[in-house]
N, C-alpha and C positions, 0 to 999 in steps of 0.2 A: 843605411844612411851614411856609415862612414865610408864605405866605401865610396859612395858620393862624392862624398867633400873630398878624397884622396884623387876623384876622378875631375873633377874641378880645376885644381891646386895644378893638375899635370898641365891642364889648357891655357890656365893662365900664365905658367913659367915657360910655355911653349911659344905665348905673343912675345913677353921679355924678351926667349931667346932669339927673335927673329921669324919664329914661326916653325922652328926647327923640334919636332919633337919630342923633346928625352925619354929614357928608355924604349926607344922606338923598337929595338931589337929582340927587346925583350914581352913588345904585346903581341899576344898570337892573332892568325888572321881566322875569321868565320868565314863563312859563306852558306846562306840561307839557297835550302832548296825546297822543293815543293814534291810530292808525291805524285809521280806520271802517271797519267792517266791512258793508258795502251789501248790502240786500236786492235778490236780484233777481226776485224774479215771490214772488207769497203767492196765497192761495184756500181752498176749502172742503171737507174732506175725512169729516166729518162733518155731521150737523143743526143741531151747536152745537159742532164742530170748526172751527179752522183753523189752516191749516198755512202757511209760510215758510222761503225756501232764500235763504241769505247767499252773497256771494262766495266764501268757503271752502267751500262745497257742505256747509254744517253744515244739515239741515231738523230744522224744529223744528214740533211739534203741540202745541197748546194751546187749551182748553174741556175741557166734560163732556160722560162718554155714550160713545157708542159712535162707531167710526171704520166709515166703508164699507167692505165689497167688493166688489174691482173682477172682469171677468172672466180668465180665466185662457186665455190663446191658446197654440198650441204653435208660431205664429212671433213669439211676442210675446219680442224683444231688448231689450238697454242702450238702445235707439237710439227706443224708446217711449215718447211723454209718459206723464207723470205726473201722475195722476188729470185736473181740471180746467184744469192750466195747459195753454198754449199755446206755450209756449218750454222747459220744465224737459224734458230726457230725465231716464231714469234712472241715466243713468252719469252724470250730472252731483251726483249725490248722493252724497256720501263718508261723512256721519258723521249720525245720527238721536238726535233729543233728545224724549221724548214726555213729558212736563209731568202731574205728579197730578191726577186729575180722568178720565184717559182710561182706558177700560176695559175696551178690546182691542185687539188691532195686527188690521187688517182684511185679507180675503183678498186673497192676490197682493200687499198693497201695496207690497214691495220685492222681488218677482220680479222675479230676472234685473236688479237693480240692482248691475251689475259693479265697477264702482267704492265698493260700499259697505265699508267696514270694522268701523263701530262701532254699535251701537246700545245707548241707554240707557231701560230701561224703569222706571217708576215702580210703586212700591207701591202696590192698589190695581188696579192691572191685573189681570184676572180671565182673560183669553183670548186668544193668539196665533193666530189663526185659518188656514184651507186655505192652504200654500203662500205663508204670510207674508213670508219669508225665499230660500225655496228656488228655488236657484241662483245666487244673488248672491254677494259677494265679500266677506261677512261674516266676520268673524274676531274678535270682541269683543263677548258681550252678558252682560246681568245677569238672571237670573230669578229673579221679585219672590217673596217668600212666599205672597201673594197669589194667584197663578196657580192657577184651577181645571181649565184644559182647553185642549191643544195642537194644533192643528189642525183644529179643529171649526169648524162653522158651513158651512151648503151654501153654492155659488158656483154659477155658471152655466160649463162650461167648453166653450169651444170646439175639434174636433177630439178627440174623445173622451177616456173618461179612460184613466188606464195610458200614456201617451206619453209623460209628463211625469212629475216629483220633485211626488210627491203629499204628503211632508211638509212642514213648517213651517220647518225647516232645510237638507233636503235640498240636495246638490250645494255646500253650503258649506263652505268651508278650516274654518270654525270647528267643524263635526260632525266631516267626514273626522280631524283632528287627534286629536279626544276617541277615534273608533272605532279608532284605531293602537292608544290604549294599553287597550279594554278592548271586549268586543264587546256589552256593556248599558253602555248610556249613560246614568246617573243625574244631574241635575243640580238640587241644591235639592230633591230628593225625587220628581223627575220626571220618569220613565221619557223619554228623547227616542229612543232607538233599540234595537232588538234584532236582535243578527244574521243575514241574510239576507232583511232588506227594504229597500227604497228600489231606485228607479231609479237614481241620483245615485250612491249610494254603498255598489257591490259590496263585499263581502270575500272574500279570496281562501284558500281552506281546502288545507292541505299534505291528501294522501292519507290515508289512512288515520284520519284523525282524527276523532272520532263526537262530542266531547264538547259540539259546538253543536249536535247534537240533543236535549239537557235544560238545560230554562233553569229557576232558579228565580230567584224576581223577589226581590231584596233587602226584608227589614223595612223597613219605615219609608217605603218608594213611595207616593205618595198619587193621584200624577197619573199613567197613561198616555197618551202622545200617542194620538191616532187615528191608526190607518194602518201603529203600529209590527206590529202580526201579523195584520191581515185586511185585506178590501178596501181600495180598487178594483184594488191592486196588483197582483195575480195572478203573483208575482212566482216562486212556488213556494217559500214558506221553507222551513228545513230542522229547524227545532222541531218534534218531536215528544212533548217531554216538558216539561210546563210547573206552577210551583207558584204561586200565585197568593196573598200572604201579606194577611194580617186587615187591613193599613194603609190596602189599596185597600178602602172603604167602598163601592164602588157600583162594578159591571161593567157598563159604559156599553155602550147601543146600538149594536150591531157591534161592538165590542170586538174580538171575536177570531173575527168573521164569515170564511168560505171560509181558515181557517187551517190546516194541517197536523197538528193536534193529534192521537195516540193516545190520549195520558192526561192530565187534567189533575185539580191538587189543588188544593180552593179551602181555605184557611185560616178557621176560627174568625176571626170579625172582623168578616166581607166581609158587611154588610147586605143590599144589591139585586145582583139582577142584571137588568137590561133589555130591551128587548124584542130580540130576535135577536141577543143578545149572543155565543152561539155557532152563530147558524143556518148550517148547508152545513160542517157543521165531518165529521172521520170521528172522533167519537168511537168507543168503544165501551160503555164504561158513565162514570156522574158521580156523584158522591154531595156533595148538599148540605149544611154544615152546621147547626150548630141556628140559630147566630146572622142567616144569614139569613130574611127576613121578606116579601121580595118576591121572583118571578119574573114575569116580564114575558112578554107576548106573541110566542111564536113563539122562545122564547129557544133553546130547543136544535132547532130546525128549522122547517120540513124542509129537505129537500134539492131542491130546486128547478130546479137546471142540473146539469148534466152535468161533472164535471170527471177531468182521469185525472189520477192520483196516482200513477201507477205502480205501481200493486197490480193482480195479478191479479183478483181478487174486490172486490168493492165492501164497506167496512165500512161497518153499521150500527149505530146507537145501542139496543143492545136492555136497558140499566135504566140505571131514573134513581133512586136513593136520597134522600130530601127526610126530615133529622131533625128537622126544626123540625114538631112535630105541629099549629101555629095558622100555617104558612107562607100568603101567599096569593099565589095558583095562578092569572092570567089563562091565558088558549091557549097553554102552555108547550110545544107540541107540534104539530103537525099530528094534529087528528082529526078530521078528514071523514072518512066511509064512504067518499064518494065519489072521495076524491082518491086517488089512484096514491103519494102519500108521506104514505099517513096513518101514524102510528107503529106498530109494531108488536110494540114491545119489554114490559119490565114498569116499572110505580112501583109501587117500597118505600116503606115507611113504618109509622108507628103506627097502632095501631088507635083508630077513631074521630078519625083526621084529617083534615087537609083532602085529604093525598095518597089516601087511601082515597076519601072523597067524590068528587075529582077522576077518579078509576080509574072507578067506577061511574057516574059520568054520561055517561061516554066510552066505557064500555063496552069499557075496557081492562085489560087484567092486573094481577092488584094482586098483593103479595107481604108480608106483614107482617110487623112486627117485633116484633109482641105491642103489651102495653101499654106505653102510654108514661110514661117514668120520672116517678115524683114523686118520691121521694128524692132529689132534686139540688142542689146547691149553687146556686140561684137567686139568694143575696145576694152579692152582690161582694165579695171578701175572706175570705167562707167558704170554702176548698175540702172542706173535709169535713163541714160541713152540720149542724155540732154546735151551731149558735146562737151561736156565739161567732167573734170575730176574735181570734185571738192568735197567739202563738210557733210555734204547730204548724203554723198555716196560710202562717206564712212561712217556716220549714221544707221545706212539699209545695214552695213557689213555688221555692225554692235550689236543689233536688235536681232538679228537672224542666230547671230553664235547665242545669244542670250537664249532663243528658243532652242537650238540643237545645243545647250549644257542644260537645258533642264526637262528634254523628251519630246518636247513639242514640235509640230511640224512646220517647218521651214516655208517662208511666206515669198520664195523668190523664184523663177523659172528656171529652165534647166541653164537658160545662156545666159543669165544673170550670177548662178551659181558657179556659172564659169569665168566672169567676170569679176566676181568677188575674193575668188583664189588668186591673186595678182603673185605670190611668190610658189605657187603651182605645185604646194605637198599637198593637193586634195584635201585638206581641211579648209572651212573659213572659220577663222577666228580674229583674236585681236591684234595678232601682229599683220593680218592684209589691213585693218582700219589705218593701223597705226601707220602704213607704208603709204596710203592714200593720205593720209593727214599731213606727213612730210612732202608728200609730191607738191599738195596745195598749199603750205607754209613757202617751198622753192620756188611757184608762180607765182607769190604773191608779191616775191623782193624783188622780179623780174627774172624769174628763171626762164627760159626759152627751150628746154630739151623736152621733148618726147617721153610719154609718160616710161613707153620700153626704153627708152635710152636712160633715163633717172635710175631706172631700175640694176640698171647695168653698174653702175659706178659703185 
């Protein structure tokens, strides 16, 4: 304290004198430093990537583009360099910082990095790719909004696949932790795990319990990992009942290839589905709805290999329903004459469809649904197709969320249920009501814009 007062005393006699110091001479000077933090080994882990690992085992990536990857070995340990250096293992890596500009974490690139804990991903980031993560000693990461796709992107893998945590997290503290408290792992709207896949990380089911044989995928998913319910796994899940909600816009390529499925529901929403997206699957029938527009090659087969399921009889796919009467139909099927799994079930559909067209050129069973609707609520916002958006039509929207929050089945058609989604996350709830309510409050003071254009602003 008196030191204070003496340190005071100095500043004030220093205005008096002009501003001129005293004992200026005689105060020594500091200077604050900080403890450097040394780089030890840097390199190139992209085309216009590079990368740098400090004394604290902090690595850090920064440029644009894309990041490599690497192969994935099933002796590859902690004790493995990392990427191009010459000195860096991977347990030397504790904590990952990847800089705006990069636009995917590359395959394997912190497989089996033991020592890792943190990793921080930027916005912008679009793809976690094969086995990013998986097995390493991650317990900390952020997923970007940004993120399109988990686990994708082919790799070369050494010693076949299936030996190894074929997800992008697998065998990490940071999954195992989330799968304790729920057996769908959502995170930021992206599916990372469903129970009874991964090599890494079993769950363990009390007897008698049936209820992870029906999964449905929560509203609002947008991303699926790869790997989370089909290949290369062959893990045997134990899903058999699966709903598939509007949010997921595109059923990616293998999706839900060689998976246990009996039944599956695909939600009003779901635009594509892609090429083998359920090939080797045991359906038994699928019904498309209107809102999708693509099927993709080979999507629901064939069956190809041989797999036991533990069914006495082998189930086959014998109808495919497609309501979308303008869907378009690549090789949704096996139909060779010649091949041993040409289909041989029936497509439904409208008459003068493409599912019709499709049937006769394949010289397959058709089954129709009559004419197809033109009375439909095509305009968004309309659910009852009276030329008008208003009161009534947010009404039908209340009354239906009221049924689908309390189990009940939904009293609306397929192209009503598409008309009721006006902000197009595949749910209908109260905020499509409330967005029809404001439309009809702005026509009534004399708004003049287009329900799509109100929407816009």
């Amino acid at each position: 304290m008196r030191m204070r007062k003496i340190f005071s005393a100095v500043l004030a006699l220093s205005v008096i004198c002009g501003g001129a110091a005293p004992f200026a001479a005689e105060m020594p000077e500091y200077t604050l430093t900080a403890n450097a933090v040394d780089v030890v080994d840097s390199g190139k882990c992209g085309d216009n990537l590079t990368w740098e690992l400090d004394s604290e085992g902090t690595l850090t990536i920064s440029g644009t583009g894309e990041m490599y990857g690497l192969p994935l070995q099933i002796d590859q340990f902690s004790d493995a360099l990392w990427y191009d250096s010459t000195t860096v293992k991977r347990s030397d890596i504790k904590n990952v910082i990847i800089n705006e500009g990069v636009i995917n974490v590359g395959a394997a690139a912190f497989y089996r990095c033991s020592n890792l804990k943190k990793a921080n991903l930027p916005n912008g980031l679009v793809s976690i790719d094969y086995a990013a993560f998986g097995g390493s000693g991650l317990e900390e990461i952020n997923i970007p909004d940004s993120l399109e796709s988990i686990g994708s992107r082919d790799t070369y893998i050494e010693g076949g696949v299936g030996t190894i945590g074929d997800g992008a997290f697998d065998g990490t503290p940071w999954l195992e932790e989330k799968i304790k408290a729920n057996k769908i792992v959502v995170v930021n709207n992206c599916l990372i795990y469903c129970y009874g896949w991964g090599y890494f990380s079993p769950v363990t089911v009390e007897d008698g319990d049936e209820s992870y044989k029906r999964v449905v995928i929560p509203d609002g998913v947008k991303v699926i990992a790869e790997y989370v319910f089909g290949v290369p796994n062959f893990m045997g899940s134990p899903v058999e009942d699966i709903t598939i909600p509007g949010s997921i816009k595109s059923i990616n390529h293998s999706m839900f290839g060689s998976s246990s499925f009996r039944n599956v529901t695909i939600k009003n929403g779901v635009e594509r589905i892609e090429d083998r997206a359920f090939v080797e699957c045991i359906l038994k029938e699928v019904t498309i709805p209107e809102s999708v527009s693509y099927i993709g090659y080979h999507a629901f087969g064939p069956h190809e290999v041989s797999i036991d399921w533990g069914d006495e009889t082998p189930i086959e796919l014998k109808k495919i329903t497609i309501l979308n009467p303008n869907c378009e139909l690549n090789q949704i099927i096996e139909t060779d004459s010649e091949s041993p799994d040409r289909y041989s079930g029936v497509i439904c559909g409208y008459e003068g469809s493409t599912a019709q067209k499709f049937a006769t050129e394949h010289d397959l069973a058709f089954e129709s649904l009559g004419a197809a609707p033109t009375n439909t609520a095509t305009e968004s916002g309309d659910l009852n197709d009276d030329g008008k958006i208003d009161a009534t039509d947010a009404t039908l929207v209340l009354v239906n969320y009221s049924l689908l929050s309390t189990g009940e089945k939904i009293q609306l058609t397929e192209s009503q249920q598409k008309a009721a989604d006006v902000n197009g996350d595949g749910k209908i709830d109260a905020s499509d009501a409330t967005m029809i309510l404001q439309y009809y409050s702005y026509l009534s003071t004399g708004g003049k814009d287009s329900f799509a254009d109100f929407l816009k602003k």
